[in-house]
C-alpha positions in Angstrom: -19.8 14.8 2.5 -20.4 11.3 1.7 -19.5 8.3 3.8 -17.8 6.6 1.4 -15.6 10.2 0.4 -14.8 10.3 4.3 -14.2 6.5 4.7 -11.3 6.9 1.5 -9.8 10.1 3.2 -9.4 8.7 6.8 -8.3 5.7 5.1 -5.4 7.7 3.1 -4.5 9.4 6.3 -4.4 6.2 9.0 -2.1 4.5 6.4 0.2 7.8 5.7 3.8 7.4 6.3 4.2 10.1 8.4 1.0 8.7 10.4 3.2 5.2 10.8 6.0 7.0 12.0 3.9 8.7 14.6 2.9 5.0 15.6 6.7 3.7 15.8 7.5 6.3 18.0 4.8 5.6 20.1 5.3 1.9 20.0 9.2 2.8 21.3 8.2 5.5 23.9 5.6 2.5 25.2 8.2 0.0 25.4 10.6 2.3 27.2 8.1 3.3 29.7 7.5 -0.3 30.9 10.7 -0.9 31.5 11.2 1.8 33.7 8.1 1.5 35.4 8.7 -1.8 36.2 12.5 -0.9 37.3 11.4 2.0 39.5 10.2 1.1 43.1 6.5 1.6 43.9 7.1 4.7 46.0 9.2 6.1 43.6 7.3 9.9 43.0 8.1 9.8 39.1 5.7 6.8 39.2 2.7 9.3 38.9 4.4 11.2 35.8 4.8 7.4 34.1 1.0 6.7 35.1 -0.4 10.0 33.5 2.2 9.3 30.7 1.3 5.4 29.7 -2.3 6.3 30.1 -1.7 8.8 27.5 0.0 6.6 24.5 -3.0 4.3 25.5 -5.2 7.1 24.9 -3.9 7.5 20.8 -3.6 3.9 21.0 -7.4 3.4 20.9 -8.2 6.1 19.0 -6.1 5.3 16.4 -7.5 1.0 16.3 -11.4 2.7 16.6 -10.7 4.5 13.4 -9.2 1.3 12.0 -12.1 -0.8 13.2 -14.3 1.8 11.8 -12.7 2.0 8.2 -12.5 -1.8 8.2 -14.7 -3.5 5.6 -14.3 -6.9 7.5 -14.7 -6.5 11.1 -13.8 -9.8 12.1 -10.6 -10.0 10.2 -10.0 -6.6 11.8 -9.7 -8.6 15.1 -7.4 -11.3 13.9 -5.1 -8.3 12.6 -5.0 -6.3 15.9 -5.6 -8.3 18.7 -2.7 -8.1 20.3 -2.6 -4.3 20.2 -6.4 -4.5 21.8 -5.0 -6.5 24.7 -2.3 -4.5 25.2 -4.4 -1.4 25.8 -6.9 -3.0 27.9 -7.3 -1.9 31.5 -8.4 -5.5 32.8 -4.2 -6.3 31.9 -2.9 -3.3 33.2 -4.2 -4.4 37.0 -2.5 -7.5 36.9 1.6 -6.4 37.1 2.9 -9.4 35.4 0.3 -9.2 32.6 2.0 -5.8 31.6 4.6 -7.9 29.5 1.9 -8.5 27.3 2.7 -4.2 26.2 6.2 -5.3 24.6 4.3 -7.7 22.3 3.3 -4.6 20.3 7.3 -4.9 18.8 6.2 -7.3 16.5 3.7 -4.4 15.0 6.8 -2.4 15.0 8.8 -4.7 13.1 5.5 -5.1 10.8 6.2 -1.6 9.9 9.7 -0.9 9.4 9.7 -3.9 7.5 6.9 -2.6 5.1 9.1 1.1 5.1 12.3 0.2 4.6 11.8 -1.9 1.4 10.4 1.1 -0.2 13.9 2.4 -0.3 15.3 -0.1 -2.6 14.5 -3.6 -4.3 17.6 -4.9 -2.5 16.7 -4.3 0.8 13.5 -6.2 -0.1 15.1 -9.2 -1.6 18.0 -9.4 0.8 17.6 -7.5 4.2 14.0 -8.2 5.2 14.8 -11.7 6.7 17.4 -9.8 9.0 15.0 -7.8 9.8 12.6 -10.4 11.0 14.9 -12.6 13.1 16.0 -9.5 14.6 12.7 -8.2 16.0 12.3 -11.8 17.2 15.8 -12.1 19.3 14.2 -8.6 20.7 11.2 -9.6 21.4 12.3 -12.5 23.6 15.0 -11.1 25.1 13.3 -8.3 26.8 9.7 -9.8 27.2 11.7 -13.2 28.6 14.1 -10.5 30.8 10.8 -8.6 32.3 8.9 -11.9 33.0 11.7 -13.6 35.0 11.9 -10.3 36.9 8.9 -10.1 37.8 8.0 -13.7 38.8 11.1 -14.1 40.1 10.5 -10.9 42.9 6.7 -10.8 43.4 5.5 -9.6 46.3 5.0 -11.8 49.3 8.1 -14.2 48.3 11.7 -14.2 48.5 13.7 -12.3 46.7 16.0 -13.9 44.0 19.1 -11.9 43.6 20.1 -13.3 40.1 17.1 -11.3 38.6 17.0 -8.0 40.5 17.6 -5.4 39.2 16.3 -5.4 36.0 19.6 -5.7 34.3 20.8 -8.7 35.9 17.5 -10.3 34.2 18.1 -9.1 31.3 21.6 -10.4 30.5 20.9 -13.6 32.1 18.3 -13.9 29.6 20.3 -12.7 26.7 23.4 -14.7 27.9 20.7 -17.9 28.0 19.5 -17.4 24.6 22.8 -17.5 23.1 24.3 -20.4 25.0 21.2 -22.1 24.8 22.1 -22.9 28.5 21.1 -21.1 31.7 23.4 -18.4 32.9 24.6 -17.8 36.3 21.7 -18.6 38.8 18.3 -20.5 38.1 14.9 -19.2 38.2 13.2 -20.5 42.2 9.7 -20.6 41.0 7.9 -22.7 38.1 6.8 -20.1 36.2 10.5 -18.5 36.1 11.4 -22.1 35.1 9.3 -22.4 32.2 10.0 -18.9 31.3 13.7 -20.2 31.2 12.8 -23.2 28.9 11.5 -21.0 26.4 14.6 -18.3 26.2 16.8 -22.1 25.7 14.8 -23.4 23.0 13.8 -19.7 21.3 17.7 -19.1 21.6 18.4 -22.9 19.6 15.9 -22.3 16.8 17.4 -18.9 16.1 21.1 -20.8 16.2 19.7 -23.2 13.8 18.0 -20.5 11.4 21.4 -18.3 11.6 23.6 -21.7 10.6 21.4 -22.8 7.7 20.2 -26.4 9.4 16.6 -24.4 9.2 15.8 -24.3 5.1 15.6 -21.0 3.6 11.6 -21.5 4.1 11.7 -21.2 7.8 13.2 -17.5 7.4 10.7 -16.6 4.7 7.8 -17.6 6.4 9.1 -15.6 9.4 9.4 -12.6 7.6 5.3 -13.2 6.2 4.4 -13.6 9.4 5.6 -9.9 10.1 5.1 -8.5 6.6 1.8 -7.0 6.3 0.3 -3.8 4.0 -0.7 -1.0 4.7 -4.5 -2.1 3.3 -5.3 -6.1 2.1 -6.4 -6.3 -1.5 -9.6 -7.7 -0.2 -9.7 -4.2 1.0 -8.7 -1.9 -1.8 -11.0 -0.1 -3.9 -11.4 3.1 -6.7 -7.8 1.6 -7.6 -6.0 0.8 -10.9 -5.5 -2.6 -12.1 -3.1 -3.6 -15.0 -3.2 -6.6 -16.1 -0.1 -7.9 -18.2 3.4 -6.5 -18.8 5.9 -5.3 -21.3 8.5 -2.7 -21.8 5.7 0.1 -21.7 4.4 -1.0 -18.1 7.3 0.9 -16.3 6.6 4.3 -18.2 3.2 3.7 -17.3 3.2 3.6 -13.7 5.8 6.2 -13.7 3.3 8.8 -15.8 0.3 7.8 -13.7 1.9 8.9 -10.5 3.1 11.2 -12.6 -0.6 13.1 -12.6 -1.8 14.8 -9.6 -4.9 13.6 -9.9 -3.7 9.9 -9.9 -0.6 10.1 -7.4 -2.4 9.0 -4.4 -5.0 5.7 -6.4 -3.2 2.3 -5.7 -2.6 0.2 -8.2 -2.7 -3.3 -8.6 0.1 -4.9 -11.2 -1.0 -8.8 -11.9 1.5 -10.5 -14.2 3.5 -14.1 -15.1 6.4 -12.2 -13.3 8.8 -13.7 -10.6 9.5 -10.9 -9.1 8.2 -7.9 -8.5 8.9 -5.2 -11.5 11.7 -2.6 -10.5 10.7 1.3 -10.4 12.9 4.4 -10.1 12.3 5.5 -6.3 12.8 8.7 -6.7 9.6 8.7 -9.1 7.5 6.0 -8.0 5.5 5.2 -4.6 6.2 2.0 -3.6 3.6 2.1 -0.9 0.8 2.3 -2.9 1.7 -0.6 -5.6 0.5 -4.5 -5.0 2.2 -6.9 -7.3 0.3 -10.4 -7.7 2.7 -12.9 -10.1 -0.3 -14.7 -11.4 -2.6 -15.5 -14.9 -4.5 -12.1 -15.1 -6.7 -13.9 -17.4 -7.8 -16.2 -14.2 -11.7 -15.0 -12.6 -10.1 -15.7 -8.9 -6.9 -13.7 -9.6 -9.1 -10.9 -10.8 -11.3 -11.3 -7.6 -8.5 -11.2 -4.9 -7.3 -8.6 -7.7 -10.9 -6.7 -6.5 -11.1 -6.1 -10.3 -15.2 -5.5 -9.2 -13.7 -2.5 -6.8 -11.5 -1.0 -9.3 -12.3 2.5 -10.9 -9.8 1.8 -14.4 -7.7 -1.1 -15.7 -5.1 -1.1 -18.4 -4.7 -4.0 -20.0 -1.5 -4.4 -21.6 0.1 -6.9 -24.9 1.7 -9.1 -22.5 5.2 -10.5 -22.9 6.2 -12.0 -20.4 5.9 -15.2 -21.7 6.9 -16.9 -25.4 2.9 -16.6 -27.0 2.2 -15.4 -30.8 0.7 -11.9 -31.2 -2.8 -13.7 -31.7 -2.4 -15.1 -28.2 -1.8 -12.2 -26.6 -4.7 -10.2 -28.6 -7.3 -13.2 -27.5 -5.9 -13.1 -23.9 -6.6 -9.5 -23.8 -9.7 -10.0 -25.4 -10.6 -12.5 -22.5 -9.4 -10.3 -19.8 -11.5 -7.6 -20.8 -14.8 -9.2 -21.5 -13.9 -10.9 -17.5 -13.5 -7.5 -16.1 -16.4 -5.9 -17.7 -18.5 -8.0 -16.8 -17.5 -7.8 -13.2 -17.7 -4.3 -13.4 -19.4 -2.6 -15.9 -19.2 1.0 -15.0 -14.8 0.2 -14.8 -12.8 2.1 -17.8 -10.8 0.2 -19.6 -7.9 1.2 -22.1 -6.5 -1.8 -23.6 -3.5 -2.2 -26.0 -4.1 -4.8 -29.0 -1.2 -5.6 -31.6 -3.5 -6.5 -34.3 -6.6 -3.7 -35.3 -8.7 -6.4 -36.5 -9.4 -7.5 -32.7 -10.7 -3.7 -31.8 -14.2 -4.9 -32.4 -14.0 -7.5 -30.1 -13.4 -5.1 -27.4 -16.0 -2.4 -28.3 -18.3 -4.8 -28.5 -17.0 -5.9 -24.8 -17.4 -2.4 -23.7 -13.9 -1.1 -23.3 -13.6 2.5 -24.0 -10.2 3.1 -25.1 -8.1 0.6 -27.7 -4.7 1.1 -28.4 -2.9 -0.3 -31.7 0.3 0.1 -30.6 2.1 -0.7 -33.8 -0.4 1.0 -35.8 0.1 4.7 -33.3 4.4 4.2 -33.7 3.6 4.3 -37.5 1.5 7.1 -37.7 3.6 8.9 -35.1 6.8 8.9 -37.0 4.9 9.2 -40.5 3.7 12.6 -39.2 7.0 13.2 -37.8 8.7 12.9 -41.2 5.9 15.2 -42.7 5.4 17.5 -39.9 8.8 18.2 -38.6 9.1 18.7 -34.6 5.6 17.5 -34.4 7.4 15.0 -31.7 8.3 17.9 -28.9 4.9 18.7 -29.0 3.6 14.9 -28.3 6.0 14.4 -26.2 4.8 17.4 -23.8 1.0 17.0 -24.2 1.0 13.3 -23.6 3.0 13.3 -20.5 2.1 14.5 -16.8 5.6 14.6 -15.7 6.2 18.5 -16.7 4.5 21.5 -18.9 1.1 21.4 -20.8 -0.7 18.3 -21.1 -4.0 17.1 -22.0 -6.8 17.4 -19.4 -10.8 16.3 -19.9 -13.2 18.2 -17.5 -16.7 18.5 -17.8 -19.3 21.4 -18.9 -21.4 23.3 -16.5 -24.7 25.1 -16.8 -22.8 28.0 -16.9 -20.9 27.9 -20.0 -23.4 25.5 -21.9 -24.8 28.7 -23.9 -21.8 29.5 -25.3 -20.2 28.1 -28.7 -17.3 26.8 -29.0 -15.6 30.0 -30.4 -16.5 32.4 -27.3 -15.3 29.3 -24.7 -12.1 29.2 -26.5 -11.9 33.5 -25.7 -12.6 32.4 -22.1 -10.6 29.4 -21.2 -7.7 31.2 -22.8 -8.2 34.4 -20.7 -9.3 33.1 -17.5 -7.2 29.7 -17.2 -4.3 29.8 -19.7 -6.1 26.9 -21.8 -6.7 25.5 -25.4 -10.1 23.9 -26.4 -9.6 21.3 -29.1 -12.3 19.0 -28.7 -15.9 18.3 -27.3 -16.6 14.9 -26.1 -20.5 14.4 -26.4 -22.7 11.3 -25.4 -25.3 10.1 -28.2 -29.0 8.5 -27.7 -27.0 5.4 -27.4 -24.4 6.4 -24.5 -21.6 5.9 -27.3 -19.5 9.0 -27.1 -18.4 10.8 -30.0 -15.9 13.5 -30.4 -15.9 16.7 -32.4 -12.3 17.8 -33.1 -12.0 21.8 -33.8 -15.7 22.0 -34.3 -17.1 25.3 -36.2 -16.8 28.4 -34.1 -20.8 28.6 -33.3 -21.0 24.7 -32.1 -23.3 25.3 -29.5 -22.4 23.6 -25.8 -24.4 21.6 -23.9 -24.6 21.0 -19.9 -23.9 17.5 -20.3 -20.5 17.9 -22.9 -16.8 17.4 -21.6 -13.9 19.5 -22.8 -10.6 18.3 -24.2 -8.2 20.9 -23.6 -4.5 21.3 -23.1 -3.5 23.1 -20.4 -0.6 23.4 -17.8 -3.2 22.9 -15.1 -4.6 19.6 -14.1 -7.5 20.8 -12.4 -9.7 23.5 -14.0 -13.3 25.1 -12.7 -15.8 26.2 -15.2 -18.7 26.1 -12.8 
């Protein structure tokens, strides 16, 4: 198994939903257990059972950031991302008793990911409930970090006890009552730390007033919700991913057959267009998680590198139309895109859809190995339909991955490269419930050609791939 194979799988698993639920639980039970560790009293027998416990989460904790570190391409970027979480779980902390706040910091991580998993559900909740979100882990995050500090400085060992922050409970709606009235409740912290503690809850409590009544512009709440909103994996990071560059009315179909296909359910893919917003996708088909939007000039080199177009296994490049260009426009802008990408990555494949034929040289010549007329492929599709009735069920069903037989390409194998193509039809047929139509062959000069319904003794070679249709995506011939 290679490094890079077992890089991509841990990779696929450490970002898994059910992987960051695992983590939000954990990041809950955590939280929970500092606060009743810190409200039990040190004698207290279930102390041992919270010790084991805690020491446990911490356990999964740093498993799960050394497999991050390890899948991480940029290690020091890997450190500006989790540093708080290293911090948290480091032992040097956990002797000092009031450093042990610095465990409910790992809410903002929490908030990182429900905000990431909750605007899969719809674009709404995106647009509209993410801010909400965002101010809300905030009010959280000082309320009960600002409640647990003041009880702590306020009671330490050695010093007298002030009553207005013990027990825990009393601290914590002092410091919620604080935050709202932007005034100190009932009592005042004794010591200077408590003080400034105090200062903060005020002035945290009259910046969230302010956001909350509008005085703050709309930019203050978005670049709160940034701050929090992160992905699963940074472009910078992504790789053997799709990138399409441009958009139309086909764009939506295509993502929706692409995760359509077993085989490409689980690839990210990369959408760069002149869009404002994101494009919108049926749920119930499509994974948001696994789709990066960039609204941006896919023509641009620097888009295409924070695209990591040089990472990418295939790129569709598409007649854009999203803004008010002629057909030759759009034909020379996809010409320009593709010559870009190929040359940043010459082993990528690259299907890309022209409106005029006479441009198709231009992209062979570039490299790209499939070119779609689209205007010319309507014609001949409902000229054949006309002449060929019901011709278009059988498209229909072949061309799309969303249900029955479909097209499939695998390759040959030294064990069926003495047979012709008659006696692999026999075989395919009987053993996997397939139809070979084609043979896909390389020439001297790497061009491939393909031999449609070849004779019945066309001889097959080790180095051949195999058009067939077939209900299964995934065929053996080894």
């Amino acid at each position: 198994m290679s490094n890079s194979y077992l890089r991509t799988k841990i990779d696929r698993f450490i970002h898994h939903k059910y992987t960051d639920i695992f983590i939000i639980v954990l990041i809950l039970l955590s939280v929970t257990l500092v606060f009743i560790d810190i409200g039990l009293s040190d004698d207290d027998p279930f102390k041992t059972v919270l010790f084991f416990s805690d020491w446990g989460i911490i356990a999964i904790f740093v498993v799960e950031l050394s497999v991050r570190f390890y899948i991480a391409p940029r290690k020091r970027k890997f450190f500006r991302r989790y540093w708080v979480d290293i911090i948290a779980i480091m032992p040097l902390f956990r002797a000092f008793r009031m450093l042990r706040v610095l465990r409910l910091l790992r809410i903002f991580r929490l908030g990182l990911l429900l905000n990431r998993r909750l605007s899969r559900f719809t674009q709404f909740f995106s647009e509209a409930y993410g801010e909400y979100l965002t101010i809300g882990i905030v009010v959280m995050v000082v309320i009960l970090a600002g409640s647990v500090s003041l009880h702590l400085v306020e009671n330490e060992v050695g010093s007298p006890e002030n009553p207005h922050f013990k027990p825990l409970t009393k601290a914590f709606f002092w410091t919620l009552y604080t935050l709202i009235a932007g005034e100190m409740g009932q009592g005042e912290p004794s010591t200077v730390t408590g003080k400034v503690i105090a200062i903060i809850v005020m002035l945290s409590g009259l910046t969230l007033f302010a956001i909350f009544t509008g005085i703050i512009s709309a930019a203050m709440v978005q670049k709160l919700k940034l701050q929090l909103e992160d992905k699963f994996m940074e472009l910078e990071d992504l790789e053997d991913h799709t990138l399409i560059c441009g958009w139309n009315r086909k764009g939506t179909l295509i993502v929706e057959e692409l995760q359509s296909d077993k085989t490409e359910r689980d690839r990210y893919i990369v959408i760069i267009a002149e869009l404002e917003c994101a494009p919108k996708f049926d749920s119930k088909i499509v994974d948001w998680e696994i789709i990066y939007f960039m609204s941006a000039d896919y023509t641009s080199l620097d888009v295409l590198k924070k695209a990591k177009a040089d990472k990418a296994t295939k790129a569709i490049i598409l007649a854009d139309k999203t803004r008010d260009r002629s057909d030759q426009d759009r034909d020379a802008r996809t010409v320009l895109t593709a010559l870009t990408i190929e040359k940043m990555n010459p082993t990528i494949f690259t299907c890309a859809e022209l409106l005029n034929g006479d441009n198709e040289v231009h992209l062979e010549m570039a490299g790209v190995e499939e070119v779609i007329i689209s205007d010319g492929y309507a014609a001949t599709l409902m000229a054949t339909a006309t002449t060929t009735q019901g011709i278009i069920h059988l498209t229909k069903e072949i061309f799309s991955a969303k249900y029955g037989n479909q097209l499939i390409k695998i390759p040959s194998s030294e064990r069926i490269s003495q047979m012709t193509f008659s006696e692999l039809s026999v075989y395919l047929k009987r053993e996997h419930d397939a139809i070979l139509i084609s043979i896909e062959r390389r020439d001297k000069f790497h061009r491939n050609k393909t031999f449609v319904n070849p004779s019945s003794d066309f001889q097959i070679l080790p180095d051949d791939s195999l058009v067939l249709i077939s209900r299964e995506k995934l065929i053996n011939v080894d």
